[in-house]
N, C-alpha and C positions, 0 to 999 in steps of 0.2 A: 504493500500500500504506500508509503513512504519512497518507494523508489516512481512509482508511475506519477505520486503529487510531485515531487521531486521534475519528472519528465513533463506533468502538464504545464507547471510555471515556466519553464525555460521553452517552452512550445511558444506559449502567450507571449513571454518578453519577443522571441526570435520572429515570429509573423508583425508584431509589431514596430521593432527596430531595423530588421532588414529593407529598410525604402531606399533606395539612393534617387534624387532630384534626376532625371532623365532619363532612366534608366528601369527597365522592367520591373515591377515587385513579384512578391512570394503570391502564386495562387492557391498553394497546395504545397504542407508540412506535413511529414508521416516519421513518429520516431520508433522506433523496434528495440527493445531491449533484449539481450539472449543471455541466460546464464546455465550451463552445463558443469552439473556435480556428478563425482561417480568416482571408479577405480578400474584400474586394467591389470591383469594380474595372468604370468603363464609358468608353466613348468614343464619340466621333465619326468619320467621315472622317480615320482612319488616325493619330488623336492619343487618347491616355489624355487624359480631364477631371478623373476625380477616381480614386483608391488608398487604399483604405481600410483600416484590418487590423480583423478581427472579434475580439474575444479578452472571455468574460464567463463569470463564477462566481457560481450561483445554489442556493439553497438552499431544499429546503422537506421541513417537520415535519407527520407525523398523528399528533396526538396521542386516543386516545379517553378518556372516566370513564367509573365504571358498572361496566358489565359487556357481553363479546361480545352479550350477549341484548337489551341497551338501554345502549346511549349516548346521549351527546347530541344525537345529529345525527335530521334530520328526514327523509323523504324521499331517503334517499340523497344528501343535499346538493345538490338537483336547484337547491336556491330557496333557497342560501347567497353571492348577491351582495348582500353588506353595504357599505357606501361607506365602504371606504378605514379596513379594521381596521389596530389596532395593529401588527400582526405583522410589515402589509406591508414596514415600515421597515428589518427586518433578514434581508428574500430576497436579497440580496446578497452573494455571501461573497466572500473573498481568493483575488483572482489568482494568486498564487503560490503557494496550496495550503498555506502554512503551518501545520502540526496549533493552535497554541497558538490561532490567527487563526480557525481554523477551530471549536475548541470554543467561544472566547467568544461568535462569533456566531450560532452553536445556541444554546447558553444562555440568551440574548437571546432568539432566534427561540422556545424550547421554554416559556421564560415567559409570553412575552404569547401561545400557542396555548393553556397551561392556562387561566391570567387567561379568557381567552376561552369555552376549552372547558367553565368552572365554571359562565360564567355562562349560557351554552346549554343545562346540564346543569337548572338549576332553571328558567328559562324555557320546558322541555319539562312540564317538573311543574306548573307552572301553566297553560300550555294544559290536560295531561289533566284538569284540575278542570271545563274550560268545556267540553269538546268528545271525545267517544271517539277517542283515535288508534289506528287501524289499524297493527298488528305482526304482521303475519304471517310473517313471517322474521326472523332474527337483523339487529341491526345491522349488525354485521363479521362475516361468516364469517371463521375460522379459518384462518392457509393451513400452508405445509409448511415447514421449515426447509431450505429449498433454498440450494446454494449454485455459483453460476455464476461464473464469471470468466473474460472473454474478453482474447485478446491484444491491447495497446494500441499504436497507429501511432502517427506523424504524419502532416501536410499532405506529400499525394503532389508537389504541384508546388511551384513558386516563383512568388512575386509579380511578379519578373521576368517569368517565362516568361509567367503569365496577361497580364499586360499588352501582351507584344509579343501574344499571341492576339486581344485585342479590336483591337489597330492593325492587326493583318491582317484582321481579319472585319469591321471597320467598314469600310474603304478599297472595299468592292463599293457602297457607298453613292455614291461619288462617280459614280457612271455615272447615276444617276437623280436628277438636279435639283429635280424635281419632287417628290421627297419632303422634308418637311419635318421639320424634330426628330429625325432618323433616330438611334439609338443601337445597342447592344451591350453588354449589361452579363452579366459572367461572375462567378459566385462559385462559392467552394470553401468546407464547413464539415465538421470534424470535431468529433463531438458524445462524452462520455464522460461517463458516469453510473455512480457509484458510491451502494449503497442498504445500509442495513442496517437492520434492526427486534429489537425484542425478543422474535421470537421463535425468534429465532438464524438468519434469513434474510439471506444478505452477496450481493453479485451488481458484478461489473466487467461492462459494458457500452460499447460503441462502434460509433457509426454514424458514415458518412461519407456527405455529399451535394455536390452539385456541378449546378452551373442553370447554363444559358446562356439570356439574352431576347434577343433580337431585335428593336425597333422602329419604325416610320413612321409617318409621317402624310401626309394631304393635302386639298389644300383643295379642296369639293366647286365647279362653279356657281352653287349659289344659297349661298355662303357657310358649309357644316357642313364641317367639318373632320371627316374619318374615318381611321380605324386601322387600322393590321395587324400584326400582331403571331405570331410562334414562339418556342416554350418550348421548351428540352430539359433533363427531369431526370435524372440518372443518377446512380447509387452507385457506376460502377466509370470509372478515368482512360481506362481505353482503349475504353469506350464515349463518348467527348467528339468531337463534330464536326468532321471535318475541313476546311481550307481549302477545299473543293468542296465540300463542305455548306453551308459557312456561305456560299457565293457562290447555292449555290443557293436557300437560304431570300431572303434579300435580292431575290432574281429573282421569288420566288413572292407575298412581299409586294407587288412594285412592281407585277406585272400584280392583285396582286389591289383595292388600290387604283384602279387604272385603271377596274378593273371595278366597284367598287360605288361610284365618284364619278359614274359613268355610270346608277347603277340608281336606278330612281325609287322612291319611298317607297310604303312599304305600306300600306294604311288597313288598321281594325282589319276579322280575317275569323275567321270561325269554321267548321271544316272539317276532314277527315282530315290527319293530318301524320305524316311519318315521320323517326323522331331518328336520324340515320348514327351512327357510331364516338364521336367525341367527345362529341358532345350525348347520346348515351343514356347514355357513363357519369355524366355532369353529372345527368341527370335519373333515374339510380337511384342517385345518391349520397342527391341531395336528399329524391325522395320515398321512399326506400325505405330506405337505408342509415340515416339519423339517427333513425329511426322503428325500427330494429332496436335503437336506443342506446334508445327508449320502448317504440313496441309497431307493427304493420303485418302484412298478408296480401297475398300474393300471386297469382294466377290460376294454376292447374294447370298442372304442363308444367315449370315453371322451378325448378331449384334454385338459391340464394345461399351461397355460404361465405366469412368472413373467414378469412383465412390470414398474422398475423404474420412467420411462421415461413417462408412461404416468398418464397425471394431474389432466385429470377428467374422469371418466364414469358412463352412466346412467344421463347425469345433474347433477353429486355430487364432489365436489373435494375430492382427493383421499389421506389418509393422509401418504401411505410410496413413494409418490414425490419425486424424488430428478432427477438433471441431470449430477450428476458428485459423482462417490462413496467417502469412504475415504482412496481410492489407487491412485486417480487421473486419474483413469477409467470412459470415459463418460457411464453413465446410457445407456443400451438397454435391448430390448424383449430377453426374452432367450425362444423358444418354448423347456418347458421339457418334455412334455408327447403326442405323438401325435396318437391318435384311440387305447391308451394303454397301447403302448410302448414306454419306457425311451428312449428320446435321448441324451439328455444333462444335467447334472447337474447345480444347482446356483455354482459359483464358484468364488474365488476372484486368487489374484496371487500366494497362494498356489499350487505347483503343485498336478495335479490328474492324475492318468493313463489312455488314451486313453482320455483327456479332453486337447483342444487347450489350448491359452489364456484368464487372466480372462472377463468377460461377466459386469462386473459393478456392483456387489453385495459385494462386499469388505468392508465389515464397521464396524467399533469401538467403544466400550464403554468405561464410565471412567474404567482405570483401569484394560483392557481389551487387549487384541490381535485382531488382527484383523480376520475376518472369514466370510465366503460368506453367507448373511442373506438374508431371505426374505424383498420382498417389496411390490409389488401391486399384488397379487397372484390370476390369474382368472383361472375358472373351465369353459368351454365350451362344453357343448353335443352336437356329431353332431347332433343326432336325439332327440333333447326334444320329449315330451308327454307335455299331459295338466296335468293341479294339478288334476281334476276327473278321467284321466284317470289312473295316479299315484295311485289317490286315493282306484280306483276299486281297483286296481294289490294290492295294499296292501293289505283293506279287503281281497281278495281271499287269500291270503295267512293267513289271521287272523284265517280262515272258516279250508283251507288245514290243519294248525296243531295242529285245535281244540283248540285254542283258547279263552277262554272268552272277549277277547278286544285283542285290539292294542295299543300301545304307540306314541304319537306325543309328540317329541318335541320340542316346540314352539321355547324355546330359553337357551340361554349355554350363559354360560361366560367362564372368564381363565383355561385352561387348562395343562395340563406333561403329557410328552412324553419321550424317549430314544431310542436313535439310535444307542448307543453302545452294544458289542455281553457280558459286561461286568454289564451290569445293573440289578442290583436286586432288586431294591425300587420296580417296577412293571413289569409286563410282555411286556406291548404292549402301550397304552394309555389311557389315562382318560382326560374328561370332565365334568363341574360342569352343570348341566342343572340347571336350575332358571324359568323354566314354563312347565310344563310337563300336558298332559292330558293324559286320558287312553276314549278311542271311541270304540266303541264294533262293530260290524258289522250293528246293525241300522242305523248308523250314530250319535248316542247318545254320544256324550263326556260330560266328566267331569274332572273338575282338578284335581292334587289329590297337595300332603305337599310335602314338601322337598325331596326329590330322590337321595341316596347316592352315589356315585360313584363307578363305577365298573372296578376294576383293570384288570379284566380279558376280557374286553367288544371285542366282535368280530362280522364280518359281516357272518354269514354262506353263503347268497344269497345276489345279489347285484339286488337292484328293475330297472326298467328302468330310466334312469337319467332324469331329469326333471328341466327345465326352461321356462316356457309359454314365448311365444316370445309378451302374449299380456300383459303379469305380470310386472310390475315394478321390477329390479334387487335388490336384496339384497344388502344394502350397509356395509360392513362389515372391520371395519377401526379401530385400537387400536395400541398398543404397542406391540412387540412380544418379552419375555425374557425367556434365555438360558442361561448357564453357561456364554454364552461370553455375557451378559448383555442385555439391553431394547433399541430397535431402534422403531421408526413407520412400522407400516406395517398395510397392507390392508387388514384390519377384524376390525368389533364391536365385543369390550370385552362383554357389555351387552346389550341388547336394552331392551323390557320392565320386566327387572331380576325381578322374584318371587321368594324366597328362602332364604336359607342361605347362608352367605357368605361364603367360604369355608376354610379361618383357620384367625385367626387376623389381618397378615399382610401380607398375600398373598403366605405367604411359607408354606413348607410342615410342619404338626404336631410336634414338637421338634428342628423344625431348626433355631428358634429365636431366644431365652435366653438373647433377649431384648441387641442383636449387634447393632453396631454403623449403619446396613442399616435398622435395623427393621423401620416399615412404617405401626406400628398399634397404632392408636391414638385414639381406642377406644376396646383396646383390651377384654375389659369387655363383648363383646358380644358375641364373642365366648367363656368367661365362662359362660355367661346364655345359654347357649345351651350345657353346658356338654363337652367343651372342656379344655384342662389345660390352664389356663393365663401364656403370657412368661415371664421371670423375668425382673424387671426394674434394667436395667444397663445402662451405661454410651451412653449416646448417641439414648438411647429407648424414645420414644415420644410419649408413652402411655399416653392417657389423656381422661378425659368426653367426652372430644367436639371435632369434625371430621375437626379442620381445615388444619392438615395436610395432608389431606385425597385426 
């Protein structure tokens, strides 16, 4: 309470003081508080390595000139990564929530966003002289003076307790020697955001998340080193794994290792493929979800709806939850794709042409603008088929184009994508598969090695869509990041990952050089696979041991 009076006054002083004599005023102040408590904690063979506590207060201001009809922003700030503006210096607020602590670094922050904002505002005036810009919608839609405020926890467990949980769930490693690197790293994060804007929108917000990883290795005969890996994400304590769980994942990694240090390498094939549970959400995250954040069409038959708002499905809680964005927009369903066709875009208060107001998808990273992101993203066929009938319709097609197999697969982790008409890294999209089998029309499968990613990968023919209504749902729940940064959303990055990890530290080949966000702390293993190591620079946290992993 103390911290949002704190952010109302310094709203009030800043819309009123900000006037300069000739010069645009403030149409529109939006200030976002973020505060993230918690711990990361991983081990080995029945010993904690490293205990860390999470604790960080970040801050970020939209400030607009002008008018809702034109500000200064371009594009919905689709193409506002500038290197390393002014403002970035003071997203950082006080730990302790201090109000006094708290106004000066708004102040700070609301100055260099104007400074900033002025000078965007005239640099848009000088484009429209060289080139007609297209406005077909307001810059900011208008929203509602809503006011939300949810009840505020803490950290359900102790740092004690999580650590005796990782010396219990590591110690199933000691059975299997043969795995190398083996860990368990478990975290807990409680997240609260506090938003206010001038247009009398206040909102107390809180999310809790909690991951368990699971990891192996091992070393293949001819020398590759392959992985296995289980994620489990959950919002609620008493969906956390239990001691039989966690003995059981560790079992599932070690035969699955066995198994694809055994499977020989796939040369490239081009052929019908069928994505099971995990990999099809990974591949309509990619090619279909982020293209609802630009534009995309679907084939008849399939509806798509993002659902914020809703907390659990299937019996699982859902980890991109939330009931208020960071516009001050309450969370709802947005139905985007209905028997095919696009009706509605995700959208936050950016205007869009022929799109009302925003829908609750509006949300912020450090460092970040804001921009309409995915959350809980369901795929619904009117008419499912069974997995045999699928199955047939595939075979037949194996048989149709002569064939020697078919491709299943099993499971994908992180994937890139672009939705602009300006991208040349690739054409269309890519995913990393991490369990791939190849089935020949017997019914005979086998696994095969590591599966490269294909820049070019397209659907010629779309099979009948399929959900057994007697199947258990695929739960598919991670992080999803874009240039505008990493929020929750509803997909597993990996569930039981076979493969290689796809570059050190999650970025693309060359784009590390060991920066202040590199996040490979064991970057050596993409050089035992023939990848380059990125350089240790300031701020890089390459190291032996996966505890910042």
């Amino acid at each position: 309470k103390s911290a949002m009076r704190a952010m109302e006054l310094e709203l009030a002083r800043s819309m009123k003081g900000l006037r300069i004599d000739g010069h645009p005023a403030p149409c529109y102040l939006s200030y976002l508080l973020r505060t993230r408590e918690g711990f990361r904690i991983w081990g080995r063979y029945g010993t904690v390595f490293d205990s860390d506590p999470i604790r960080s207060t970040t801050l970020h201001v939209d400030l607009r000139v002008g008018s809702y009809r034109s500000d200064q922003t371009l594009d919905g700030r689709l193409d506002s990564d500038k290197d390393d503006p002014h403002w970035h210096d003071w997203c950082d607020g006080p730990q302790n929530l201090d109000p006094f602590a708290i106004r000066y670094t708004l102040w700070r922050l609301t100055q260099a966003r104007h400074r900033e904002a002025i000078q965007d505002y005239y640099d848009k005036k000088k484009a429209s002289l060289d080139e007609r810009l297209v406005e077909d919608a307001p810059s900011l839609r208008k929203g509602r003076p809503d006011r939300i405020e949810a009840s505020i926890g803490r950290l359900r467990g102790t740092q004690v307790e999580a650590e005796a949980f990782v010396a219990r769930a590591s110690t199933h490693f000691k059975k299997y020697p043969r795995i190398e690197d083996p860990y368990v790293q478990f975290k807990e994060v409680v997240q609260t955001r506090v938003q206010v804007n001038s247009e009398g929108a206040r909102s107390i917000a809180q999310e809790r998340f909690f991951e368990v990883y699971v990891f192996g290795e091992m070393l293949a005969p001819d020398g590759i080193a392959q992985v296995s890996s289980k994620t489990f994400y959950v919002r609620n304590a008493n969906e956390l794994p239990d001691d039989a769980t966690m003995e059981h994942a560790v079992d599932a990694i070690y035969r699955d290792l066995c198994e694809l240090t055994e499977a020989p390498s796939m040369e490239p094939h081009a052929g019908p493929a069928l994505f099971d549970g995990t990999a099809s959400g990974v591949l309509f995250h990619e090619a279909i979800g982020h293209r609802l954040e630009g534009k995309r069409i679907l084939p008849e038959g399939i509806d798509i709806f993002d659902d914020p708002s809703l907390a659990r499905f299937a019996g699982h809680s859902l980890y991109g939850h939330y009931t208020v964005d960071d516009e001050g927009t309450p969370a709802q369903r947005v139905h985007l794709v209905q028997d095919g066709v696009l009706r509605r875009f995700l959208t936050s208060r950016n205007g869009i042409p022929g799109q009302g107001s925003s829908n609750g998808h509006g949300r912020v990273t450090y460092r970040r603008e804001v921009m309409a992101r995915m959350a809980n993203l369901i795929v619904a066929p009117r008419n499912p088929v069974s997995r045999a009938d699928l199955e047939q319709a595939w075979m037949q097609e194996v048989d149709d184009q002569d064939q020697p197999f078919g491709v299943l697969v099993a499971s994908a982790e992180s994937g890139e994508t672009a939705t602009s008409s300006d991208a040349y890294d690739f054409q269309a999209f890519q995913i990393t598969p991490t369990a791939v089998y190849t089935v020949d029309p017997r019914r005979h499968g086998r696994p095969v090695g590591p599966v490269a990613r294909d820049r070019t990968a397209t659907l010629h023919r779309h099979a009948p869509p399929t959900l057994d209504p007697e199947a258990p749902a695929p739960r598919l729940t991670s992080t999803t990041g874009v240039r505008a940064g990493r929020v929750p959303s509803g997909r597993r990055r990996r569930l039981w990952g076979v493969g290689r990890r796809p570059w050190c530290c999650g970025r693309r080949p060359g784009a590390c050089r060991g920066s202040a966000g590199c996040r490979a702390p064991s970057a050596w293993r993409g050089h035992r696979r023939g990848r380059s190591l990125p350089k240790r620079g300031d701020g890089c946290r390459r190291r032996a041991s996966p505890g910042s992993r």
